[in-house]
Backbone as CSV, one residue per row, in Angstrom:
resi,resn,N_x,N_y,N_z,CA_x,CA_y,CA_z,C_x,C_y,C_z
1,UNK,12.796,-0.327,-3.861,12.524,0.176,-5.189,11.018,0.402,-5.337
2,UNK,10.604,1.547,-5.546,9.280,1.751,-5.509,8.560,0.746,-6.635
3,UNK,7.506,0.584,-6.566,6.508,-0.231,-7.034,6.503,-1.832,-6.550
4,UNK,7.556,-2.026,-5.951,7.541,-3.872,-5.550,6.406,-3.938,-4.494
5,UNK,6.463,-5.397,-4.529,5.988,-5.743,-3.024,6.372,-5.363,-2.131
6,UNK,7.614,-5.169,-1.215,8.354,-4.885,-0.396,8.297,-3.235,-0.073
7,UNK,8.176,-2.767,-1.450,8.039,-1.245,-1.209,6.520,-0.646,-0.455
8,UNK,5.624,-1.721,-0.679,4.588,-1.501,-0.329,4.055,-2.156,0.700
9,UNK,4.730,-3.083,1.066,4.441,-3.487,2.511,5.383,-2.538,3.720
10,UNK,6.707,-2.007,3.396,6.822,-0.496,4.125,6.483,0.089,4.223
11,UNK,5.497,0.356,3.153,4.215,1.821,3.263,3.303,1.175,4.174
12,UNK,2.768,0.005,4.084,1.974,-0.302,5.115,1.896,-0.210,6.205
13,UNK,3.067,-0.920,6.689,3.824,-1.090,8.116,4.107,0.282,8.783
14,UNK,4.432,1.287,8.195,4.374,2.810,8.249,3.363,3.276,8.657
15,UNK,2.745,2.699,8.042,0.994,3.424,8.538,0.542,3.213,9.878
16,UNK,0.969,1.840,9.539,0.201,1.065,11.096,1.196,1.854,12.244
17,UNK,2.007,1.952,12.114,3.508,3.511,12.954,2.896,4.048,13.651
18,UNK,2.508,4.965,12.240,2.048,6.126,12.107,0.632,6.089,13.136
19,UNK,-0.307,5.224,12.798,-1.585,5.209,13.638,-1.199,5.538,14.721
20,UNK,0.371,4.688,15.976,-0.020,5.313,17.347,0.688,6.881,17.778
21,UNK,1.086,7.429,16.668,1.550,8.967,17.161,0.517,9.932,16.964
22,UNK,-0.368,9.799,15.902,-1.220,10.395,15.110,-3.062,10.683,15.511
23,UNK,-3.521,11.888,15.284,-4.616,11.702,15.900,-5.790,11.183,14.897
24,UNK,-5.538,11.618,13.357,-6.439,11.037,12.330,-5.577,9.603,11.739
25,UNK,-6.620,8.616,12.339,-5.390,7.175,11.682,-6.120,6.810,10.492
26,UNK,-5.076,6.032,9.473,-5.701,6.002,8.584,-5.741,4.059,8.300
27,UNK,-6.778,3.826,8.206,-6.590,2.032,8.284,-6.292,1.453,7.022
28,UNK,-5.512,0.166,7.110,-4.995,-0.449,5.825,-5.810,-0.259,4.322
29,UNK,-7.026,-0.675,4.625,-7.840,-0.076,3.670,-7.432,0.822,2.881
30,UNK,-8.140,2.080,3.777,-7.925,3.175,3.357,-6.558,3.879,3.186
31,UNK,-5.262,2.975,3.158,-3.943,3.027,2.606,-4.255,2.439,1.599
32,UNK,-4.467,1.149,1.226,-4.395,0.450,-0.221,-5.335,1.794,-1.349
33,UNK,-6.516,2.092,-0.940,-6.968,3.269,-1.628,-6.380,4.322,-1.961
34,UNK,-5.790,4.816,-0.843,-4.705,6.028,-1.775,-3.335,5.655,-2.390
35,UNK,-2.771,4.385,-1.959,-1.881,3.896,-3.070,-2.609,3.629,-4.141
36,UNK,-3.580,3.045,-4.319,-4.255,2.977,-5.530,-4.529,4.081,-6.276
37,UNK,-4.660,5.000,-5.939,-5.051,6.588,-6.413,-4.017,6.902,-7.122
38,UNK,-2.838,7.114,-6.520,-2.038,7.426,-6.799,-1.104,6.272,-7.863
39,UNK,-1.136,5.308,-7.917,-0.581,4.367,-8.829,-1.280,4.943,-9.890
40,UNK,-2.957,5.101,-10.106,-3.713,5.363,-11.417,-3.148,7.177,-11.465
41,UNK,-2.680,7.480,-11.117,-1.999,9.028,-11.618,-0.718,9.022,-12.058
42,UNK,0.075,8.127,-11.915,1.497,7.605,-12.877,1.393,8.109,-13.445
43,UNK,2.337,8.645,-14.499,2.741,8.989,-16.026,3.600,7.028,-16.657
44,UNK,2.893,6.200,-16.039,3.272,4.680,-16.669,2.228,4.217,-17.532
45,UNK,3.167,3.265,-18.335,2.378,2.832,-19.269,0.939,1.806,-18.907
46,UNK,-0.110,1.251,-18.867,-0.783,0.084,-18.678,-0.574,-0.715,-18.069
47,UNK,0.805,-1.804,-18.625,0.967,-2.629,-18.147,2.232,-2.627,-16.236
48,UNK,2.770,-1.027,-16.916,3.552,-1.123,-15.218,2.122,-0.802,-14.141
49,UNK,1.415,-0.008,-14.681,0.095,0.134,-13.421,-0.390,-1.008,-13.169
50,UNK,-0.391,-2.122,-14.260,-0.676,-3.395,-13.680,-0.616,-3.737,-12.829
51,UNK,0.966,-4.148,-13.207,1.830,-4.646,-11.942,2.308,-3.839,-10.691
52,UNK,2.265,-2.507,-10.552,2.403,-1.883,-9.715,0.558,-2.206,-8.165
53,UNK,-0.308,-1.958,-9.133,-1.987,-2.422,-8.512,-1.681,-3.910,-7.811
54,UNK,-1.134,-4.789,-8.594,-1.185,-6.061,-8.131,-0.130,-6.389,-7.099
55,UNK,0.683,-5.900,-7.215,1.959,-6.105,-6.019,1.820,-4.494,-4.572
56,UNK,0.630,-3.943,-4.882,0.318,-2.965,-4.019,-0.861,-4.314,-3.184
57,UNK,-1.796,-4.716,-3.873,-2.917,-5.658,-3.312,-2.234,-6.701,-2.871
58,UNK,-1.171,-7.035,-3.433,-0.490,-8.282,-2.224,-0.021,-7.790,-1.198
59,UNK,0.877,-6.611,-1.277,1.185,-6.318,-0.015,0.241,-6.378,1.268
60,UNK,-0.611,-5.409,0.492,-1.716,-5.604,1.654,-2.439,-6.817,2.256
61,UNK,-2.634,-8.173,1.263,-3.098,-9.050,1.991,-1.740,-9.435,2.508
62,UNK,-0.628,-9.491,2.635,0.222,-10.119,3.076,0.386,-9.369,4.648
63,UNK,0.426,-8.309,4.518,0.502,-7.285,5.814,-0.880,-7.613,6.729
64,UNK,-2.047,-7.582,5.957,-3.152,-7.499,6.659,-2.572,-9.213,7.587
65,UNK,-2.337,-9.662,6.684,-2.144,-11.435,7.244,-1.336,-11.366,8.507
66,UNK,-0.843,-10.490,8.788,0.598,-10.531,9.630,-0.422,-10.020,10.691
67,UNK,-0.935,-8.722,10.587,-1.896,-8.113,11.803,-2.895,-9.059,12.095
68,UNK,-3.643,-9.721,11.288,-5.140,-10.419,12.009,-4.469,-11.973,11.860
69,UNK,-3.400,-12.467,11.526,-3.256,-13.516,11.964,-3.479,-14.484,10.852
């Protein structure tokens, strides 16, 4: 379901995929940034961008946690 945690640690995990087919990779970072971009372009109210920002930033430390250990 888009906006969870889960939805966004698939986007992650995707990426990191994506890095070994691909010739421009794009690093976790710079994934959490364009999910972020794009969360602040919603047509949602305040409080779902909230929670959508905050369960996008866990994913990522949770994912990053999995890659560096």
């Amino acid at each position: 379901m888009f906006g969870t945690v889960q939805y966004y640690i698939n986007s992650f995990k995707a990426t990191i995929m994506n890095n070994y087919s691909v010739e421009e990779v794009c690093s976790l970072k710079g994934k959490l940034s364009l999910i972020q971009g794009e969360i602040a372009e919603l047509p949602v109210d305040r409080h779902m961008m909230d929670i959508y920002m905050a369960n996008a930033e866990k994913a990522y430390s949770m994912v990053r946690q999995d890659v560096t250990g």
